[in-house]
BATI-355323 format. One record per atom (N, C-alpha, C, O, CB): x, y, z. Coordinates in steps of 0.2 Angstrom, whole numbers, plus 2048, in hexadecimal, padded with zeros to 3 digits. Each point is the difference from the previous one (the first is absolute). Glycine has a CB too. Example, Ala and Ser with C-alpha at 12.3 -4.5 7.8 and 13.67 -1.06 7.14 Angstrom:
2
842;7E4;827
7FC;806;800
804;806;800
805;7FF;803
7F2;7FB;803
807;80B;7F6
804;806;801
7FC;805;803
803;806;801
803;7F7;7F5
***
This chain:
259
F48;E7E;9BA
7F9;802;802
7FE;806;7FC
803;806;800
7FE;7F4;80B
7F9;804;7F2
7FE;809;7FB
7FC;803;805
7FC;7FD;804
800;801;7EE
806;807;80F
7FD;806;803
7F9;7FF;801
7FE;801;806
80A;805;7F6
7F4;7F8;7FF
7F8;801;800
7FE;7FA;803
7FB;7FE;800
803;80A;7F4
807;7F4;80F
7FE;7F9;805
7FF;805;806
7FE;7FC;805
80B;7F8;7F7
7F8;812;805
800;803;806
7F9;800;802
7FF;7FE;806
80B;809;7F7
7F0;7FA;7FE
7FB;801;800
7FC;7F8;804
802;7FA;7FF
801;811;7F7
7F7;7F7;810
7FE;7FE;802
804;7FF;807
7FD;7FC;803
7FE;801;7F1
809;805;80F
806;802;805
7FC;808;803
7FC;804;7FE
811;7F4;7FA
7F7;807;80F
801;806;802
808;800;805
804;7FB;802
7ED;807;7FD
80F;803;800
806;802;805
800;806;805
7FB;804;800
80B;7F8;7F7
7FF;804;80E
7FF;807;803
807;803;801
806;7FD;801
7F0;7FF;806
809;80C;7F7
808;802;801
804;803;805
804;804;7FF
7FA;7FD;7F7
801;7FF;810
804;806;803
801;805;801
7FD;7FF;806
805;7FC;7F7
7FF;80B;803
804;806;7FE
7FE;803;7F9
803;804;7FD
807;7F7;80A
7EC;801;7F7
7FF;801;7FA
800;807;7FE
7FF;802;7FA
7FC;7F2;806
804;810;803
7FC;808;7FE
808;803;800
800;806;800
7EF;7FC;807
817;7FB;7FB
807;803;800
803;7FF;7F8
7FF;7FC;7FC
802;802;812
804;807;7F1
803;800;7FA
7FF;7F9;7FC
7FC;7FF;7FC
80C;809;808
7FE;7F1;801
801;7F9;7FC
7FA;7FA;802
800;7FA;7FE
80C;80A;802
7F0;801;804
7FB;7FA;802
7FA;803;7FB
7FC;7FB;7FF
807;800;80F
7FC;80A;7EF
7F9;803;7FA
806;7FD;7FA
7FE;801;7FA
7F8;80F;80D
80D;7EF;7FA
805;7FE;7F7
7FB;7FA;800
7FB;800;7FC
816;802;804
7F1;7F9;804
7FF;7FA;801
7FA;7FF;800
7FE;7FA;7FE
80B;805;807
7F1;804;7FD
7FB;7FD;801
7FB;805;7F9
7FA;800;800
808;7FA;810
801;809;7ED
800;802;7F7
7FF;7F9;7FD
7FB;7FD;7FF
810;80E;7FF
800;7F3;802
7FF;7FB;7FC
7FD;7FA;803
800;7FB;7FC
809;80A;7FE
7F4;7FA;80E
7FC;7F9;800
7FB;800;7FB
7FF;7FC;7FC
801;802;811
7FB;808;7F4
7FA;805;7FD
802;7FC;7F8
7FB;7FE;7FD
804;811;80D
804;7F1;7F4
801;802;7F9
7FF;7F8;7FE
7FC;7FE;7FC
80D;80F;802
7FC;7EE;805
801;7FB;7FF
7F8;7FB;804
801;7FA;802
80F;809;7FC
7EB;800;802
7FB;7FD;801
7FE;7FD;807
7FA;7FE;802
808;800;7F3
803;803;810
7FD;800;805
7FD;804;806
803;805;802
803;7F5;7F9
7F4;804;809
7FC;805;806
806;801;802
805;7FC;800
7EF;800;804
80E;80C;800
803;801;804
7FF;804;808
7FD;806;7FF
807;7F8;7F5
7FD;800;811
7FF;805;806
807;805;800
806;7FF;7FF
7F3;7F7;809
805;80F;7F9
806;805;802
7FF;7FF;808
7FB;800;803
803;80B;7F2
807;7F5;80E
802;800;807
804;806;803
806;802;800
7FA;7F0;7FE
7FC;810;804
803;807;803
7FD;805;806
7FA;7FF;802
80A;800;7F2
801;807;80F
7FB;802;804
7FE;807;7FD
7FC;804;802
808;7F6;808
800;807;7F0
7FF;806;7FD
7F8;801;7FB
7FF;7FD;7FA
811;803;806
7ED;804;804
7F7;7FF;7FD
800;802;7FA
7FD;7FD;7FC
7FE;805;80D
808;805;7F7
7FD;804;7FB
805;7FD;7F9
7FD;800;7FA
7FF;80C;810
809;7F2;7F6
803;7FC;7F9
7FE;7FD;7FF
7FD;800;7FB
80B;7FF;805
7F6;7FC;805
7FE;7F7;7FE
7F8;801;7FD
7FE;7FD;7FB
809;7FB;812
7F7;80D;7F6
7F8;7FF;7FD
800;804;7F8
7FF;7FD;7FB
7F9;803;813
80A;805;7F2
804;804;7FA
801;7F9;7FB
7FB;7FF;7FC
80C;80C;80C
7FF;7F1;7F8
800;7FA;7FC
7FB;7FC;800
7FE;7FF;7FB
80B;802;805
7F5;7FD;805
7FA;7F9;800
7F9;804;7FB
7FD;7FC;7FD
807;7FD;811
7FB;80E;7F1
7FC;803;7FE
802;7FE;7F9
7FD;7FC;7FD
7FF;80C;80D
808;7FC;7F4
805;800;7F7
7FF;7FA;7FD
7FE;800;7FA
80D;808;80A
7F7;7F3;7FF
801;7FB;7FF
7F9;7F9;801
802;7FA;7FE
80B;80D;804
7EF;7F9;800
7F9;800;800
7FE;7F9;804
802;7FF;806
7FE;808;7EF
7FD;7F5;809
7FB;7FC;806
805;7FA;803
7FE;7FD;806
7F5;806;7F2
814;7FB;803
802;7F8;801
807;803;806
804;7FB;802
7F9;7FE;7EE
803;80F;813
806;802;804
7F9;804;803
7FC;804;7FD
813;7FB;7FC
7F4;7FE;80F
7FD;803;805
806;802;805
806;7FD;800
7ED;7FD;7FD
80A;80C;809
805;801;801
7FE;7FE;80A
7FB;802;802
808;808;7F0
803;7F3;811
7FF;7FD;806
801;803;806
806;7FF;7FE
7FB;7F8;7FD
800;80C;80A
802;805;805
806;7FA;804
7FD;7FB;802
7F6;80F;800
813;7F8;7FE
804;7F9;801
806;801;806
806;800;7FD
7F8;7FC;7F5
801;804;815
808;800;802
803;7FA;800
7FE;7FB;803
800;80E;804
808;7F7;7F6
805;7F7;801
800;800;805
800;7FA;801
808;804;7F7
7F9;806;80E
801;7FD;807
7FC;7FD;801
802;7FC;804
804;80A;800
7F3;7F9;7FC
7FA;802;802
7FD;7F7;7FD
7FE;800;7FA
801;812;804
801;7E9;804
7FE;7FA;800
7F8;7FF;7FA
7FF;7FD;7FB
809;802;812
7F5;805;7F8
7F9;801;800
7FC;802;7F9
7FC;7FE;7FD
806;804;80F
803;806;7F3
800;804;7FC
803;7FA;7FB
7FB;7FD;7FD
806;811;809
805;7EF;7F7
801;7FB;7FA
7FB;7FC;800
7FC;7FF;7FB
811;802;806
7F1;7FC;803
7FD;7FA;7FF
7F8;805;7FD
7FD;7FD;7FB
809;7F7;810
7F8;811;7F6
7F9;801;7FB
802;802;7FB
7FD;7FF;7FB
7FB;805;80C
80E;800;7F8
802;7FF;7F8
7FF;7F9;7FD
7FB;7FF;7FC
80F;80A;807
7FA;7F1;800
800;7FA;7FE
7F9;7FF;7FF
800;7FB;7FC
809;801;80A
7F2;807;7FB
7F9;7FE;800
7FD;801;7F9
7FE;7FD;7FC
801;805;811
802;806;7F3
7FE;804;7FB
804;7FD;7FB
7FC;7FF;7FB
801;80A;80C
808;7F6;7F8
803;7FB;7FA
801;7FA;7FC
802;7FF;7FB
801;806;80B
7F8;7F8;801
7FF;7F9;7FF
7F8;801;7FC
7FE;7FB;7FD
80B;800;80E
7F3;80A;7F7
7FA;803;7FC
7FF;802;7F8
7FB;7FF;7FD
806;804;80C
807;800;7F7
801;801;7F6
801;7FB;7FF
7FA;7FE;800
80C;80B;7FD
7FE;7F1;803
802;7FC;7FC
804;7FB;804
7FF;800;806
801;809;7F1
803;7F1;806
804;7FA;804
807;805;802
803;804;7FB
7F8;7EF;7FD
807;80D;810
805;804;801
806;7FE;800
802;7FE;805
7F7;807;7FF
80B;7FA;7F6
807;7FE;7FE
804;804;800
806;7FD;801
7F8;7FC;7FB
801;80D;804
808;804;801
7FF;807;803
7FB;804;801
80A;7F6;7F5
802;808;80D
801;807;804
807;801;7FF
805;7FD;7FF
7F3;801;80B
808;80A;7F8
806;802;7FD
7FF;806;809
7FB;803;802
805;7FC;7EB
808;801;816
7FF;802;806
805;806;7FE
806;800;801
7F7;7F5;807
800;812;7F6
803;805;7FF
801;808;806
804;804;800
7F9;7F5;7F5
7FF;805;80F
7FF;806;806
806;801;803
805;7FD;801
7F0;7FF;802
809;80A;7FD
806;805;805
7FD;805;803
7FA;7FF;800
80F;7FF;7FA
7FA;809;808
7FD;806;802
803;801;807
7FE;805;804
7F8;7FB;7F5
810;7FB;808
805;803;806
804;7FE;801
801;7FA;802
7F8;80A;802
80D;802;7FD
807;7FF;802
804;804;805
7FE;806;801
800;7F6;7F5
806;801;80C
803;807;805
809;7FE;7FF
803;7FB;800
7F0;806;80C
80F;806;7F2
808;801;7FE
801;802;806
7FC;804;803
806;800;7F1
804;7F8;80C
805;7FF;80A
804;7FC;800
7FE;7FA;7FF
7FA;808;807
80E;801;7FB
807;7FB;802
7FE;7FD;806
7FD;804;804
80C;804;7F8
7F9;7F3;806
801;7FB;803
803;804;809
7FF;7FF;806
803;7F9;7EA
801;80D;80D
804;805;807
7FE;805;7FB
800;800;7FA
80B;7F9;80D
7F3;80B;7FB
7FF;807;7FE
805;805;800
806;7FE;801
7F0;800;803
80A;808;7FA
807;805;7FE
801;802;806
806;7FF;802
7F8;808;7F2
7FB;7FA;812
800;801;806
803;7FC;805
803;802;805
7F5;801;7F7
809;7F7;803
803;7FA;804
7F9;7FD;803
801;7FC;805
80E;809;7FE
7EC;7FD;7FB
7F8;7FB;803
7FF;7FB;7FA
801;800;7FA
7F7;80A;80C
806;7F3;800
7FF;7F7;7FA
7F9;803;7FD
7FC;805;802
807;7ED;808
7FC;809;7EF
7FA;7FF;7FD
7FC;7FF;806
801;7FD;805
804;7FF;7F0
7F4;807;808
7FB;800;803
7FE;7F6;7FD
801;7FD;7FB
7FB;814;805
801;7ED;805
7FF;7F7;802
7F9;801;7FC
7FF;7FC;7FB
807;800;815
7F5;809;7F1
7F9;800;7FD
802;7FF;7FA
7FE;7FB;7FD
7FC;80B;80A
80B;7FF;7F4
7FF;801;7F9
800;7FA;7FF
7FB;7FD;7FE
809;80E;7FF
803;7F1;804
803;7FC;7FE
7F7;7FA;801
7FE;7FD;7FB
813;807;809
7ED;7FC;801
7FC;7FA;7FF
7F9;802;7FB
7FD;7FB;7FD
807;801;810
7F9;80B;7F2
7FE;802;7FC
7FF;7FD;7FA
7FC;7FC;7FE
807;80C;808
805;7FB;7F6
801;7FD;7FC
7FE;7FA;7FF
7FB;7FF;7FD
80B;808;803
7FE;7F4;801
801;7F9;800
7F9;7FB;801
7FF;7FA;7FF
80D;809;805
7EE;802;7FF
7FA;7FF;802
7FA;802;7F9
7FB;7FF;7FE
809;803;811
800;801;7EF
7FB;801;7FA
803;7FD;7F9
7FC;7FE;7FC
801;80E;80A
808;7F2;7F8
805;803;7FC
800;7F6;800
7FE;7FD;7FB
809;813;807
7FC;7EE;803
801;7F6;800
7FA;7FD;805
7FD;7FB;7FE
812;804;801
7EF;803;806
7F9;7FC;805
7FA;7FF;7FC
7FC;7FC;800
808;80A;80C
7FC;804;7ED
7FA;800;7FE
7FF;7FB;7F9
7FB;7FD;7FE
805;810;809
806;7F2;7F6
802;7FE;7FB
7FE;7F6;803
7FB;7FC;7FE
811;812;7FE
7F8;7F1;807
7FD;7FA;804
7F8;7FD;801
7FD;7FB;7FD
80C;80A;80A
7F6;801;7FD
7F8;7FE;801
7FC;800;7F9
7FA;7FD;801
806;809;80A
801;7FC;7F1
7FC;802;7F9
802;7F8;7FB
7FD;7FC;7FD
805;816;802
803;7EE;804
804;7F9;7FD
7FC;7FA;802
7FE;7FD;7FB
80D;809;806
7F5;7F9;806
800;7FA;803
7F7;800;7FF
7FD;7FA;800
810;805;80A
7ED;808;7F5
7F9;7FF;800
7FF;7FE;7FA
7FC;7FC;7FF
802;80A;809
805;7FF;7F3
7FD;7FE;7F8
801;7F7;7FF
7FD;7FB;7FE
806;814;7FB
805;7F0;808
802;7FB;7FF
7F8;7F8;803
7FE;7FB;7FD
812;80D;805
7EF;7F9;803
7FD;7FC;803
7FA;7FE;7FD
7FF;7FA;7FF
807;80A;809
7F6;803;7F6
7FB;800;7FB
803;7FD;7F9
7FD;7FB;7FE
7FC;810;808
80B;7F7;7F7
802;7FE;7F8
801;7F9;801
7FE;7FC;7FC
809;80E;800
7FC;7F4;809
802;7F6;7FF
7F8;7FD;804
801;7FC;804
811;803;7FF
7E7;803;7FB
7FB;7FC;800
7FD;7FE;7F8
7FC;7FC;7FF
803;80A;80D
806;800;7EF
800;7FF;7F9
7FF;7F6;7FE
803;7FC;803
805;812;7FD
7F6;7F2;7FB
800;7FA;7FC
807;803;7FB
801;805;7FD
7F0;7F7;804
815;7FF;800
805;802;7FC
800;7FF;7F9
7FC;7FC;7FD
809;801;80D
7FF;806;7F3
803;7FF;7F7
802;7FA;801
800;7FC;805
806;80F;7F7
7FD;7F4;7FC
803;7F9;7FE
806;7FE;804
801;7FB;802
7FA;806;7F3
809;805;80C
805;7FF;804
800;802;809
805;803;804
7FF;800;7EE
7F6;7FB;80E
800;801;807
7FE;809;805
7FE;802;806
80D;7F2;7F7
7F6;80E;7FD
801;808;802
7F8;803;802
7FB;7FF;7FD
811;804;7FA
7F5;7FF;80E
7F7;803;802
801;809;801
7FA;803;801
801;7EF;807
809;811;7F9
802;807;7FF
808;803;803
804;7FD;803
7ED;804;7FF
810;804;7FC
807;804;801
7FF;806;802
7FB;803;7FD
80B;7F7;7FB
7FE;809;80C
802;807;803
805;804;7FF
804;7FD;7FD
7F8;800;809
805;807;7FA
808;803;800
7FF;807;804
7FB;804;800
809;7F7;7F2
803;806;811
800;804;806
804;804;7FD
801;801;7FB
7FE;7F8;80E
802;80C;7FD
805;808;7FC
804;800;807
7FF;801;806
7F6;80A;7F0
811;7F5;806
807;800;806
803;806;7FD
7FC;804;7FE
808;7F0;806
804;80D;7F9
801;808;800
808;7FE;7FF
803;7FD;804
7F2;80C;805
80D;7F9;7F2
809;800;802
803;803;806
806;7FF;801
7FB;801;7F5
7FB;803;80D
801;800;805
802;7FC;809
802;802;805
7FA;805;7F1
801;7F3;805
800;7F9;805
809;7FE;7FD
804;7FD;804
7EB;7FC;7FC
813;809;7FC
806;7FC;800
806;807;801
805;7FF;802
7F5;7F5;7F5
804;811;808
806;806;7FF
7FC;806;806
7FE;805;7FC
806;7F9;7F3
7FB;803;816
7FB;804;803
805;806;801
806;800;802
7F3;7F6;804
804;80F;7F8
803;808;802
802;801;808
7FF;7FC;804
7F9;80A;7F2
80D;800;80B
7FF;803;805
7FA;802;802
7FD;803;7FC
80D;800;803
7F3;7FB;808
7F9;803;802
7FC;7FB;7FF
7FA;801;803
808;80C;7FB
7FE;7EB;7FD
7FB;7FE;7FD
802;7FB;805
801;7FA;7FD
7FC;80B;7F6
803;7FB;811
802;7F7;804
7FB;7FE;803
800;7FA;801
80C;808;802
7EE;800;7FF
7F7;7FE;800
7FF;7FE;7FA
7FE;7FA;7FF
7FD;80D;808
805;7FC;7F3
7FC;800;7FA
804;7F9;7FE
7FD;7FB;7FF
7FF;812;7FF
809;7F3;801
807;7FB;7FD
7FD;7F9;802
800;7FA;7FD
80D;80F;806
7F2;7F9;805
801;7F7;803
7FA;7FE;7FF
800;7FA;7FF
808;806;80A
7F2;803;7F6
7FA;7FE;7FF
7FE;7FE;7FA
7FB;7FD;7FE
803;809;80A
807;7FF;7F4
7FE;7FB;7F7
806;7FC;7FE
801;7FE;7FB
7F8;80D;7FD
80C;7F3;80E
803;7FC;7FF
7FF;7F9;804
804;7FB;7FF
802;80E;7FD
7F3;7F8;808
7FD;7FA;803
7FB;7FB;7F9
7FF;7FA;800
800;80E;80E
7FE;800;7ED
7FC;7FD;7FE
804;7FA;7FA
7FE;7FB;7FD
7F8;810;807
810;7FA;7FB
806;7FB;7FC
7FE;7F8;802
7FD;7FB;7FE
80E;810;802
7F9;7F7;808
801;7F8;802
7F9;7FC;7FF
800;7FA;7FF
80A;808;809
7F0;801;7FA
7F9;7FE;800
800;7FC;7F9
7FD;7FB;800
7FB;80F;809
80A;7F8;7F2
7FD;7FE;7F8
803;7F8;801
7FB;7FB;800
807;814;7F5
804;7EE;80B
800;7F9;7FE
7FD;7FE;806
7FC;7FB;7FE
80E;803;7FA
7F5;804;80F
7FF;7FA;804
7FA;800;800
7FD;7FA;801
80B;807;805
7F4;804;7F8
7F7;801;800
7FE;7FA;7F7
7FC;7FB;800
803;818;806
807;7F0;7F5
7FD;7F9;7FB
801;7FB;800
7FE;7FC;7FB
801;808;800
805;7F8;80C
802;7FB;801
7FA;7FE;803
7FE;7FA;7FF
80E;808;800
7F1;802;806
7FB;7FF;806
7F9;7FF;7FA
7FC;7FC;801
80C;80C;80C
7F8;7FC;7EF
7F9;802;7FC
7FF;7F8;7FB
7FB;7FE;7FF
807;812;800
806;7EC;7FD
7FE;7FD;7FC
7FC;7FA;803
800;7FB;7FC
809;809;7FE
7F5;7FB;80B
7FF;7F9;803
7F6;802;7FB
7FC;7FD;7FD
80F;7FF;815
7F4;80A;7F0
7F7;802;7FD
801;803;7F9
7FB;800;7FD
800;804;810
80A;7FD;7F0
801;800;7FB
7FD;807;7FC
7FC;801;7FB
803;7F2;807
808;813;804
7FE;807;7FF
806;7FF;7FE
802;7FA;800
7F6;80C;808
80B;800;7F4
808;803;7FD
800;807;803
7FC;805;7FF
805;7F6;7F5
803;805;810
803;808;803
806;802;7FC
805;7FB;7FF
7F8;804;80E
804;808;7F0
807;803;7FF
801;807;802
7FB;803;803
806;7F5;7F4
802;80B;807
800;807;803
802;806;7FB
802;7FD;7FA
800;7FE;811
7FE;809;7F5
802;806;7FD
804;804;803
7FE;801;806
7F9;7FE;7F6
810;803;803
804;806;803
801;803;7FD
804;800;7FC
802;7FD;80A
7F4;808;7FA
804;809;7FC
805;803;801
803;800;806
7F5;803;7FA
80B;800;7FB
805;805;801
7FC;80A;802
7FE;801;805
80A;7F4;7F0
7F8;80F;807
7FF;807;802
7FA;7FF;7FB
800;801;7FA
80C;805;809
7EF;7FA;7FF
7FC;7FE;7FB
7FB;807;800
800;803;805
800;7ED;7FD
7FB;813;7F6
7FF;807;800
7F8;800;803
7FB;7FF;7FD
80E;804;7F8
7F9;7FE;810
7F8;800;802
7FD;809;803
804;805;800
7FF;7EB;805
7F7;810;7FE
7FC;807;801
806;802;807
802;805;800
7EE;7F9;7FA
811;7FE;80A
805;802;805
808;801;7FF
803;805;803
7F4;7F5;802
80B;802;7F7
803;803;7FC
803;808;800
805;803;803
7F4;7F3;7F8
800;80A;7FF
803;808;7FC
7FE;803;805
7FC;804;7FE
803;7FC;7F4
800;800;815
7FC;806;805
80A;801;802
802;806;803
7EC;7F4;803
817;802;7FA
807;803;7FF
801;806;7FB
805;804;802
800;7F1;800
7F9;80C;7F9
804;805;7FE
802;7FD;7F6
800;7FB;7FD
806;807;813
7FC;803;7EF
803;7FE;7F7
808;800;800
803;7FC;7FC
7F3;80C;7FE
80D;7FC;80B
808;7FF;802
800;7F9;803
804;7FD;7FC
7FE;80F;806
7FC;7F2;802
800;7FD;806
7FF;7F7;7FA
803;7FB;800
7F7;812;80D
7FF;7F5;7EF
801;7F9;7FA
803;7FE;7FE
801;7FA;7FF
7FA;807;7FF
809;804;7FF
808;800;7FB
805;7FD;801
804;7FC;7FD
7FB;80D;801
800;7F8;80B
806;7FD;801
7FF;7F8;803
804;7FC;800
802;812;802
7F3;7F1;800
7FE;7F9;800
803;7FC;7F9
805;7FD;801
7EF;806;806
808;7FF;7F3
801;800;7F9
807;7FE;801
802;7FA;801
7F5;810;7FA
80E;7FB;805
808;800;7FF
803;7F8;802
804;7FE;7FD
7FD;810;805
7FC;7EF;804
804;7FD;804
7FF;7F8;7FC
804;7FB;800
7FA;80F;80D
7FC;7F6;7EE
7FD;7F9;7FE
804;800;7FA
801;804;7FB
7F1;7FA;80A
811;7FA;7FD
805;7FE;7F7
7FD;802;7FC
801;805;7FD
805;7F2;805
7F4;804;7FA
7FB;804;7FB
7FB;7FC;802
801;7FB;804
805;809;7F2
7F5;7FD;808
800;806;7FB
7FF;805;804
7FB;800;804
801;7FB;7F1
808;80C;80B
7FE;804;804
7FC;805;801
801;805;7FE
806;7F8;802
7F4;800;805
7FA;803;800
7FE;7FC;807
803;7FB;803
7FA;809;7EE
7FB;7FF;810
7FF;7FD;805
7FA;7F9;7FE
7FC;801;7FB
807;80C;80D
7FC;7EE;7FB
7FD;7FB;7FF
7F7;801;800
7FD;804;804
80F;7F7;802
7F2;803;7F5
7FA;802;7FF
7FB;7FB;803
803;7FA;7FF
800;80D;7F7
7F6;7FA;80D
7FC;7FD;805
7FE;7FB;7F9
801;7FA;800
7FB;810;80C
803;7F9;7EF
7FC;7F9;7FB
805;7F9;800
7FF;7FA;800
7FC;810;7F6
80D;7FA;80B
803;7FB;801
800;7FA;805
801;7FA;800
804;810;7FB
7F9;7F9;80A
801;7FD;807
7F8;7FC;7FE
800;7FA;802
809;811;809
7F1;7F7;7F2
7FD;7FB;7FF
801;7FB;7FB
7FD;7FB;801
7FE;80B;803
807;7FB;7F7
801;7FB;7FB
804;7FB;803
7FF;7FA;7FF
802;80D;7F7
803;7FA;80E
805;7FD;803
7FC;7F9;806
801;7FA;801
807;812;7FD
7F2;7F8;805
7FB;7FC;806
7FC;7FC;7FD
7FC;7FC;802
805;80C;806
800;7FB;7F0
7F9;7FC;7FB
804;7F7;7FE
7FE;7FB;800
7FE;814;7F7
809;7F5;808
804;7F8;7FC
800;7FB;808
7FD;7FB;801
80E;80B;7F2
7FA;7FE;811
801;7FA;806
7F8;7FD;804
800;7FB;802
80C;80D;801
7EE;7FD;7FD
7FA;7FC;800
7FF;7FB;7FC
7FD;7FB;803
800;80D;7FF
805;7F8;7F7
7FE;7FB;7FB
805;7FC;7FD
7FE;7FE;7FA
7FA;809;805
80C;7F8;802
806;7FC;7FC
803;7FA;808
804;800;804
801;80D;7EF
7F6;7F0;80A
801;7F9;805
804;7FD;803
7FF;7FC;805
7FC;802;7F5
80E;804;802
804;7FD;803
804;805;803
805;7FE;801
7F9;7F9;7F8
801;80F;80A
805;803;806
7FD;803;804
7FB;804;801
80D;7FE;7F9
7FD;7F8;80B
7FC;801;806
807;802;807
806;7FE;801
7EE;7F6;7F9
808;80F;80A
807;802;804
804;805;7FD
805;802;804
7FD;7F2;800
7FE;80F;7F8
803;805;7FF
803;806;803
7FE;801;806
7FD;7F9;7F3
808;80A;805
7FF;807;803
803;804;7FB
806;800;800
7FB;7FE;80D
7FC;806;7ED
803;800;7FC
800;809;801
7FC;804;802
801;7EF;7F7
809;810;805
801;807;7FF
7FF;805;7FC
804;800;7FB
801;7FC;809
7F9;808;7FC
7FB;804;7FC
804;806;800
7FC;804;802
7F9;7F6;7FF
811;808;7FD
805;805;801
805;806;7FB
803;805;801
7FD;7F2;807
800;804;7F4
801;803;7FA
80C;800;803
804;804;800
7E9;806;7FB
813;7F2;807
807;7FE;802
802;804;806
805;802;802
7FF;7FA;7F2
7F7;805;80E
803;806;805
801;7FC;806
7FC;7FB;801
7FD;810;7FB
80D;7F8;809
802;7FE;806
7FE;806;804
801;806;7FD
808;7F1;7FF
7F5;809;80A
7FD;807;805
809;7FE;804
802;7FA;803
7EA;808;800
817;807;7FB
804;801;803
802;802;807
802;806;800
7FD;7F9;7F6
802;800;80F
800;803;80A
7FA;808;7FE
7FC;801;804
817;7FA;803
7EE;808;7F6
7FB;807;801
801;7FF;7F8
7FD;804;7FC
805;806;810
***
């Protein structure tokens, strides 16, 4: 599929005014389709929706928040025919052993925290856009729109301290085939994305030591994963018809080692 089929579409991203969700809704922007930025972060999201001009507006969006997705869904369905979404949000985590150095258990809240923002929210954005996209009139091949989600190598290799964060981008792992198994009957495609150390504004708020040695740890090319990357990547799985279910890694060969 050419890119400039994008046009006449809309989508919504996520986590759009954050490093890999403003990549992504660049290159929606570029390849001709309206885009919503979904987020709660004001002052970015409107900042881009302003730069970037009348076909990207910007939506006030909590994924837990039912109510809040579905007027995104609204607003979306306003630009253009709503066929695609990219689910990139984040903005919270909490590092904690499982048993602490103390001998106190993990706090029960973080853990549900997490997993409530990170897979419940991931879900809900899932199961609302999806519902609206399969009222589409389908393609020749049946296809009426596609998503793609953001899990984390960390679903498959989880650090010390990351065992909230771990299991919840390793729910959204297991969510990718059973969600496009569940989506083909309406004739959606789900796949996912797992980044590796990718170079984002949170990121460099570590340090120039502290990158290096991110840097050091990736087979190659060694460096850190660039956000244009991580959209080119949600560009093609949006649009190349035939992969579906996927979960593909975006790592540059890197395995996350216990710390």
């Amino acid at each position: 599929m050419s890119p400039t089929n994008l046009s006449g579409t809309s989508a919504i991203v996520t986590g759009g005014a954050g490093g890999l969700g403003e990549a992504v809704v660049r290159g929606l922007h570029a390849a001709g389709a309206s885009v919503v930025i979904a987020d709660l972060a004001d002052d970015k999201a409107k900042l881009l929706a302003d730069e970037l001009g009348y076909s990207v507006v910007y939506s006030r969006t909590d994924v837990t928040d039912s109510d809040s997705v579905a007027a995104t869904i609204e607003t979306a369905s306003r630009l253009g025919t709503l066929r695609y979404a990219v689910i990139t949000h984040g903005g919270w985590g909490v590092a904690e052993r499982i048993v602490n150095r103390d001998g106190s258990p993990a706090s029960l809240e973080g853990f549900a925290k997490t997993l409530d923002l990170y897979l419940t929210g991931t879900y809900n954005v899932l199961r609302l856009v999806s519902a609206e996209i399969a009222k589409n009139e389908p393609n020749a091949d049946g296809e009426r729109g596609a998503i793609v989600q953001t899990a984390s190598i960390a679903g498959y290799e989880g650090q010390i301290g990351q065992s909230a964060y771990a299991a919840a981008k390793a729910g959204v792992i297991g969510l990718t085939i059973a969600g496009a198994r569940d989506l083909s009957s309406v004739g959606i495609r789900l796949n996912t994305i797992a980044p590796g150390t990718m170079h984002t504004a949170m990121m460099e708020s570590v340090g120039e030591e502290a990158l290096q040695k991110f840097c050091a740890n990736v087979p190659f090319p060694k460096r850190l994963g660039k956000p244009e990357e991580f959209a080119d990547l949600a560009l093609t799985l949006l649009t190349n018809g035939y992969i579906n279910g996927e979960v593909v890694r975006l790592d540059g060969a890197q395995r996350f080692a216990p710390r």
